[in-house]
N, CA and C atoms as a LAMMPS dump frame, in Angstrom:
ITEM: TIMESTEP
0
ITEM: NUMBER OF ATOMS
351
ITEM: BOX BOUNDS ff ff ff
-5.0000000000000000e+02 5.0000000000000000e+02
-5.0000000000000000e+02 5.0000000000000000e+02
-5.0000000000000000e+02 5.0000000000000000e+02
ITEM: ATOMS id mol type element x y z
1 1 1 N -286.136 -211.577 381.104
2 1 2 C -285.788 -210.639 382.142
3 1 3 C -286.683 -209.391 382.041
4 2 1 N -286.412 -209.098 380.736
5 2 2 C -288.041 -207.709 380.653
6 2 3 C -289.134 -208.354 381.155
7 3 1 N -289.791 -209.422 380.513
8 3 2 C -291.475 -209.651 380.981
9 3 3 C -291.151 -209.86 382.723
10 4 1 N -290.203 -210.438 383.223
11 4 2 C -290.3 -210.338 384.605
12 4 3 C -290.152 -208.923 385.157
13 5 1 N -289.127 -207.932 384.926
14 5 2 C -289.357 -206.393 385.758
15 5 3 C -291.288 -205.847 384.8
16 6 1 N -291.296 -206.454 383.576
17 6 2 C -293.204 -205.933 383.633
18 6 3 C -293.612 -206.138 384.552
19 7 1 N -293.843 -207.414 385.201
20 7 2 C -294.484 -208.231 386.108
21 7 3 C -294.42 -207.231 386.872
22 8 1 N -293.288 -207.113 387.468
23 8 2 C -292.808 -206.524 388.969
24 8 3 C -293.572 -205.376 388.639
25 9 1 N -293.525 -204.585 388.029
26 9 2 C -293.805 -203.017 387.768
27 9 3 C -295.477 -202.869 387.916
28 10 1 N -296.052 -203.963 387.176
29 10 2 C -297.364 -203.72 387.123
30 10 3 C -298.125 -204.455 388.459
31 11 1 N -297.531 -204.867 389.797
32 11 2 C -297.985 -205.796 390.49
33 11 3 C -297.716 -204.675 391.744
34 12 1 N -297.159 -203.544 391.501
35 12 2 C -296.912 -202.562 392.322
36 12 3 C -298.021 -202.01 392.611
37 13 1 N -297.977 -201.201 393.967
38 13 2 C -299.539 -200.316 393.525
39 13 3 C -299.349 -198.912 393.12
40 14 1 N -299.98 -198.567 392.416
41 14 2 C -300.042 -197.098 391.498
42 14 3 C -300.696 -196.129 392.606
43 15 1 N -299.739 -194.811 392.887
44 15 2 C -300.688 -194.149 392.73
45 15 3 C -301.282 -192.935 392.083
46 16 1 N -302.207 -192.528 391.93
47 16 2 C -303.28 -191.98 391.381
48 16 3 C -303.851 -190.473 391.714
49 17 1 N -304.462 -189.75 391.328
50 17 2 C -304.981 -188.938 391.471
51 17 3 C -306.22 -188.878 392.265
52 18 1 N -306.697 -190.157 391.827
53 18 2 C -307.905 -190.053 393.171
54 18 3 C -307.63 -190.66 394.392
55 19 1 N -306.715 -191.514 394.455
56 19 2 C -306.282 -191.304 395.512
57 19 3 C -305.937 -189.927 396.642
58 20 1 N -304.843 -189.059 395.886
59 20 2 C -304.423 -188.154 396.457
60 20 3 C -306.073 -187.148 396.521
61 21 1 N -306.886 -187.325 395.238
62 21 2 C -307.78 -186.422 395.944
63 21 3 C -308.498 -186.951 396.985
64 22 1 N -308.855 -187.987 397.027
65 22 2 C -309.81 -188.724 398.414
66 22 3 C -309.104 -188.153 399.145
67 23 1 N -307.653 -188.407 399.686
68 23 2 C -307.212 -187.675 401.001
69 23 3 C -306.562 -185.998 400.846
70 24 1 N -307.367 -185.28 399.909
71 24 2 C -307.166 -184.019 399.963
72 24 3 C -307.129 -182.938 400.804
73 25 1 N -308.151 -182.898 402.007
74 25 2 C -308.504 -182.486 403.196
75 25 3 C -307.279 -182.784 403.977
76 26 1 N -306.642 -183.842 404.204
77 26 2 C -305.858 -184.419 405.135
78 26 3 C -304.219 -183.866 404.698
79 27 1 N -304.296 -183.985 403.276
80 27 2 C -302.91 -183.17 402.869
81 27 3 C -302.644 -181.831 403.086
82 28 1 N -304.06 -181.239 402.486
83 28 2 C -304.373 -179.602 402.833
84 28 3 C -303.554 -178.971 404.236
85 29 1 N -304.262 -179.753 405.32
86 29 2 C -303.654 -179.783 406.463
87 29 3 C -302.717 -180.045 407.202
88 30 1 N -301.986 -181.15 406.264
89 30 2 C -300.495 -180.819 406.537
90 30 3 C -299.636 -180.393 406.501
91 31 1 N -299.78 -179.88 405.241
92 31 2 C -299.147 -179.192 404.641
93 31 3 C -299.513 -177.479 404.971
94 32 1 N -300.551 -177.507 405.891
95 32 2 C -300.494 -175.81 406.651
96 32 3 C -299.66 -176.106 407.871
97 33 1 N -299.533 -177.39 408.2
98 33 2 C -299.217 -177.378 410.021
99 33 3 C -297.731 -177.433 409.499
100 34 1 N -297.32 -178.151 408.63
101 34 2 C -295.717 -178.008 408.503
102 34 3 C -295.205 -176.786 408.059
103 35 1 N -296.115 -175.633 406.809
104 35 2 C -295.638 -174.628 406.631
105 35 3 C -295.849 -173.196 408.009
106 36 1 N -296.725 -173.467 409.036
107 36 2 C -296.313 -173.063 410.052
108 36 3 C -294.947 -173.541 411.046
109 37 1 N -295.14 -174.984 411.311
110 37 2 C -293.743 -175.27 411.63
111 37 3 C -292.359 -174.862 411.131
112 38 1 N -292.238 -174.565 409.794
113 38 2 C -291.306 -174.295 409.47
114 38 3 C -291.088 -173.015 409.521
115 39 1 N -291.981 -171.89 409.763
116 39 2 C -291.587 -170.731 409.916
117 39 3 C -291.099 -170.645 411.532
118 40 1 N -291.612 -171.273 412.288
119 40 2 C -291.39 -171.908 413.651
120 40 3 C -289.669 -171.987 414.198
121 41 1 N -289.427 -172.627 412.856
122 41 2 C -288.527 -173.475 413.137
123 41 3 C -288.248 -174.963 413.711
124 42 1 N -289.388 -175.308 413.724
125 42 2 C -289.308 -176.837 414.212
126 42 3 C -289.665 -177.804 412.511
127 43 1 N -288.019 -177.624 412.218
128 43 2 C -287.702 -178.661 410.86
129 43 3 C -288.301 -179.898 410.88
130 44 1 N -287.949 -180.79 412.18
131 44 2 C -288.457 -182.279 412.42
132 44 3 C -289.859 -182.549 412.111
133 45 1 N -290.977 -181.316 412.945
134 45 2 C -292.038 -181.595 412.91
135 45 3 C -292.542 -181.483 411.387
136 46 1 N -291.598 -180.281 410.836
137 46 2 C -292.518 -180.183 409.365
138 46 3 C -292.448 -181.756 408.61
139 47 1 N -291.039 -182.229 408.916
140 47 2 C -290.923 -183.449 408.136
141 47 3 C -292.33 -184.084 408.579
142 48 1 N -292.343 -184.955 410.062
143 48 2 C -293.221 -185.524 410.357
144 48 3 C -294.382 -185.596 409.536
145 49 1 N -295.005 -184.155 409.502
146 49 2 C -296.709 -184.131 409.017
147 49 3 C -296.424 -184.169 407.72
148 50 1 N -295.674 -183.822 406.956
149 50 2 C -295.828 -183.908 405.436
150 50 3 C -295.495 -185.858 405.154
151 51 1 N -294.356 -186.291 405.66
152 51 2 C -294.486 -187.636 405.856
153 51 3 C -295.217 -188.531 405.76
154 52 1 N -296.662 -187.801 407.083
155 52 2 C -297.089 -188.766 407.325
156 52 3 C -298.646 -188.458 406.234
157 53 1 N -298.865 -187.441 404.917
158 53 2 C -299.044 -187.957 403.874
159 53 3 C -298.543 -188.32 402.698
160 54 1 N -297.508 -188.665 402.546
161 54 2 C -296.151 -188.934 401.457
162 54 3 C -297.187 -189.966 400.907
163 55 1 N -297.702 -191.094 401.631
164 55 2 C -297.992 -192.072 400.757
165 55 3 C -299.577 -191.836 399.622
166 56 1 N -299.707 -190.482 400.533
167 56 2 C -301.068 -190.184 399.502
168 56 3 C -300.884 -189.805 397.813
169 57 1 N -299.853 -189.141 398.136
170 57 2 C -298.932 -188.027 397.072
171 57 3 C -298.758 -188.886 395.85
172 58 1 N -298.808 -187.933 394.277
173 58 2 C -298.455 -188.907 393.575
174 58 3 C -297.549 -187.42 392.717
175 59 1 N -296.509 -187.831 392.745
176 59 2 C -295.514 -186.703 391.919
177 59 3 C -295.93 -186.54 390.231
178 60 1 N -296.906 -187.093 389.817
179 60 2 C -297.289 -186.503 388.623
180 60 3 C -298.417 -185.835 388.375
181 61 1 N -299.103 -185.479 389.248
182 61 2 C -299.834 -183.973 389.442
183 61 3 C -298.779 -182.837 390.554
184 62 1 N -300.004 -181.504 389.745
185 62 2 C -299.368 -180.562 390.481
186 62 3 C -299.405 -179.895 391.872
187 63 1 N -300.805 -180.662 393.009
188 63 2 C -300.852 -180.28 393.976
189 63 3 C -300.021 -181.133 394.708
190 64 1 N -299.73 -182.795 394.262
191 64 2 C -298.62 -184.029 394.88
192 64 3 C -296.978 -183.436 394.761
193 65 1 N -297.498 -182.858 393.593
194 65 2 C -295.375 -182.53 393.574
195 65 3 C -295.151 -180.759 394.054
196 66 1 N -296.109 -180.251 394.419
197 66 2 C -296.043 -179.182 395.563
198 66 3 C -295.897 -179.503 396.464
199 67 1 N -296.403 -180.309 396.692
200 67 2 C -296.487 -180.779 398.709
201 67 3 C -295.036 -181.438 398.796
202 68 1 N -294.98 -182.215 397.779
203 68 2 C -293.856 -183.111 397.717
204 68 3 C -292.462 -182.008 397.675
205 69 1 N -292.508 -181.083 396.792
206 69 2 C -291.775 -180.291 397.239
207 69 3 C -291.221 -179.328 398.525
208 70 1 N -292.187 -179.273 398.924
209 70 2 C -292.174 -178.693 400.265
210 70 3 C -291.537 -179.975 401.425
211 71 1 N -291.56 -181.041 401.179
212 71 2 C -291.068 -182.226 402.487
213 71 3 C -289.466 -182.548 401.583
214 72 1 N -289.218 -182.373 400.259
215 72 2 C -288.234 -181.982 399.955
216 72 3 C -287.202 -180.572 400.262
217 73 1 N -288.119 -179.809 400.174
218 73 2 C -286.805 -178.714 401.044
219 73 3 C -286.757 -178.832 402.651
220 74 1 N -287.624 -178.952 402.949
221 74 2 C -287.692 -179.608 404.562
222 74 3 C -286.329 -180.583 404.916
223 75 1 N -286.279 -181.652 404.237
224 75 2 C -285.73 -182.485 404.493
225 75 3 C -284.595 -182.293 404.029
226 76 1 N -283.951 -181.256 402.859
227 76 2 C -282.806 -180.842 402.516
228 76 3 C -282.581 -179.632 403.586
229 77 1 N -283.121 -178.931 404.596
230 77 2 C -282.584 -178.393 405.349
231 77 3 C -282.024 -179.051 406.396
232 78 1 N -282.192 -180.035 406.652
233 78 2 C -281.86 -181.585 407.71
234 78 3 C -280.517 -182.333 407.185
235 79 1 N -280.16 -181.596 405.984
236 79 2 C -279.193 -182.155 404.992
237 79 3 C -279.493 -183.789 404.573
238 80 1 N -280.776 -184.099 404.857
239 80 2 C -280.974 -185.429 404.564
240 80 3 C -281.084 -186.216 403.081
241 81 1 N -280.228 -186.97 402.713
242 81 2 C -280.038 -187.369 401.654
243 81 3 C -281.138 -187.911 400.867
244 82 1 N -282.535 -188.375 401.545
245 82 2 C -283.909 -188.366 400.624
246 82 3 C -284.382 -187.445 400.03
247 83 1 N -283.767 -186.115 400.202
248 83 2 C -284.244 -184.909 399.516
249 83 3 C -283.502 -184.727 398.133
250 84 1 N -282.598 -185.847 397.769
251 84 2 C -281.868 -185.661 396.382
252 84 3 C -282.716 -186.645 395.632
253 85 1 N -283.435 -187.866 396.434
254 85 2 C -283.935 -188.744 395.403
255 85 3 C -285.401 -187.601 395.577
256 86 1 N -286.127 -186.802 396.018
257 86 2 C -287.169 -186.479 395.916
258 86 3 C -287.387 -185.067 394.719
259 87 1 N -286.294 -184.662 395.048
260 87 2 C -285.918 -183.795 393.644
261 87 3 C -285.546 -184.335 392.622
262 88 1 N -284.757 -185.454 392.629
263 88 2 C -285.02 -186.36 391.033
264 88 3 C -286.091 -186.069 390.947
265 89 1 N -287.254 -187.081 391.357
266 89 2 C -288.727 -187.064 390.812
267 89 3 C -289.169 -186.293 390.686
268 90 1 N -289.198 -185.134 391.106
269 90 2 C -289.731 -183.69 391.173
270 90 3 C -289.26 -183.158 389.867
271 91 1 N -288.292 -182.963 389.203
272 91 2 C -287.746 -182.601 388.458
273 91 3 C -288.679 -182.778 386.67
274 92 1 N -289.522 -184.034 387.173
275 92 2 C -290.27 -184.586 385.919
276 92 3 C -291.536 -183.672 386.379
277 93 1 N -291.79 -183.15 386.812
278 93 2 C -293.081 -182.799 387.481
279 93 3 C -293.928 -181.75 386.484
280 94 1 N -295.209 -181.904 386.454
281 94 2 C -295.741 -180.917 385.398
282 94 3 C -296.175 -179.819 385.298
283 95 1 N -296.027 -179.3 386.513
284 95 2 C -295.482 -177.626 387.3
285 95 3 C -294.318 -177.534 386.761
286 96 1 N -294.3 -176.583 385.795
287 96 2 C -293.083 -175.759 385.634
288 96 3 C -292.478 -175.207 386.695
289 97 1 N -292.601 -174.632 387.846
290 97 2 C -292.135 -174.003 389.002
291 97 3 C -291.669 -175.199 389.712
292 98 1 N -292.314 -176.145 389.656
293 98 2 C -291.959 -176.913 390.94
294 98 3 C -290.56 -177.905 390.357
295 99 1 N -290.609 -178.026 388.347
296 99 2 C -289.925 -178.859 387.975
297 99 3 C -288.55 -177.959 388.106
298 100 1 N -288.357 -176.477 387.958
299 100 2 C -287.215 -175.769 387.461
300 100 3 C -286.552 -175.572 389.143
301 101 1 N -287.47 -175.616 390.348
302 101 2 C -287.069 -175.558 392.108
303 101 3 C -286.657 -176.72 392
304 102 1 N -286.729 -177.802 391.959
305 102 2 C -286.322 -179.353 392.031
306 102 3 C -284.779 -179.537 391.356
307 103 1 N -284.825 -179.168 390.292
308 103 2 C -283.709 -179.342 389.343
309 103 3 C -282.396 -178.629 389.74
310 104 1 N -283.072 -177.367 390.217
311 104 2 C -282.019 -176.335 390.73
312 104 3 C -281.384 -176.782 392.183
313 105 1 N -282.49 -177.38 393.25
314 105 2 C -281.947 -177.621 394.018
315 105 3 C -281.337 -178.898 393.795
316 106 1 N -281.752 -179.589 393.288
317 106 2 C -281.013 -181.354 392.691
318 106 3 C -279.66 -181.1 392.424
319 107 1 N -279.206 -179.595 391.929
320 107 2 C -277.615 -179.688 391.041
321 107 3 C -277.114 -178.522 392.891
322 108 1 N -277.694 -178.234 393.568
323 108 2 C -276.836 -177.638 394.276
324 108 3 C -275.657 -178.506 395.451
325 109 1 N -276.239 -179.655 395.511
326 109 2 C -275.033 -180.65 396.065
327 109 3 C -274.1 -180.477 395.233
328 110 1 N -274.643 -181.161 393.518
329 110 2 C -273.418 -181.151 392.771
330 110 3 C -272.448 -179.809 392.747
331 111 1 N -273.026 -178.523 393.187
332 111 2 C -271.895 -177.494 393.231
333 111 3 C -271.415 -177.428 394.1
334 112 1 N -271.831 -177.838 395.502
335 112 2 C -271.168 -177.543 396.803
336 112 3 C -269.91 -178.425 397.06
337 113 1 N -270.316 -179.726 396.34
338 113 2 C -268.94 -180.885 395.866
339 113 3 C -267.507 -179.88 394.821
340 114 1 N -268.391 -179.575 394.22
341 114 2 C -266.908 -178.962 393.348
342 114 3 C -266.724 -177.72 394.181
343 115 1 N -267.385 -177.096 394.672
344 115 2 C -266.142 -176.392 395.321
345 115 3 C -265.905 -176.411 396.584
346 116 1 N -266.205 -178.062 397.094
347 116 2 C -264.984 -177.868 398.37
348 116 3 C -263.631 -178.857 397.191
349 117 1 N -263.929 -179.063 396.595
350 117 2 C -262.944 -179.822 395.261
351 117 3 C -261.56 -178.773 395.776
């Protein structure tokens, strides 16, 4: 049962740092058009453009789990429940800032539960 989830794990595709840097330009820019949107106020759109580089992103650098952070509070203002699994991952992140924002916001469901308790 282990050598089969190896299998699985290593047959995945990774991603990488050069990845995310090859499409660096393209993140750069989304991540300006959504942080204008969001001062905007148009929540949806910020999701959209950060979205639509999510798959570049790799949450174990620190410019992937910035950006990544940012489509995480986005999407926790939407109250959308992908923003709890995106702060898990965030939480490992090797930005101190971005790991201690993740964590903090990760436990604020858990407080808003206890006190409608």
């Amino acid at each position: 049962m282990l050598n089969a989830k190896r299998a699985e794990l290593a047959s995945t595709p990774k991603m990488d740092k050069e990845i995310e840097e090859s499409h660096r330009a393209e993140i750069e820019l989304a991540r300006l058009c959504a942080a204008d949107m969001m001062r905007c106020g148009d929540i949806d759109g910020a999701i959209k453009a950060l979205r639509a580089v999510q798959p570049w992103l790799c949450t174990v650098t620190e410019f992937g789990s910035a950006v990544l952070l940012d489509l995480a509070m986005a999407l926790d203002a939407k109250r959308d429940p992908a923003a709890t699994d995106l702060f898990g991952q965030l939480s490992r992140s090797p930005n101190a800032d971005v790991r201690a924002l993740a964590k903090m916001m990760g436990s604020v469901d858990d407080a808003e539960g206890f006190l409608k308790l």
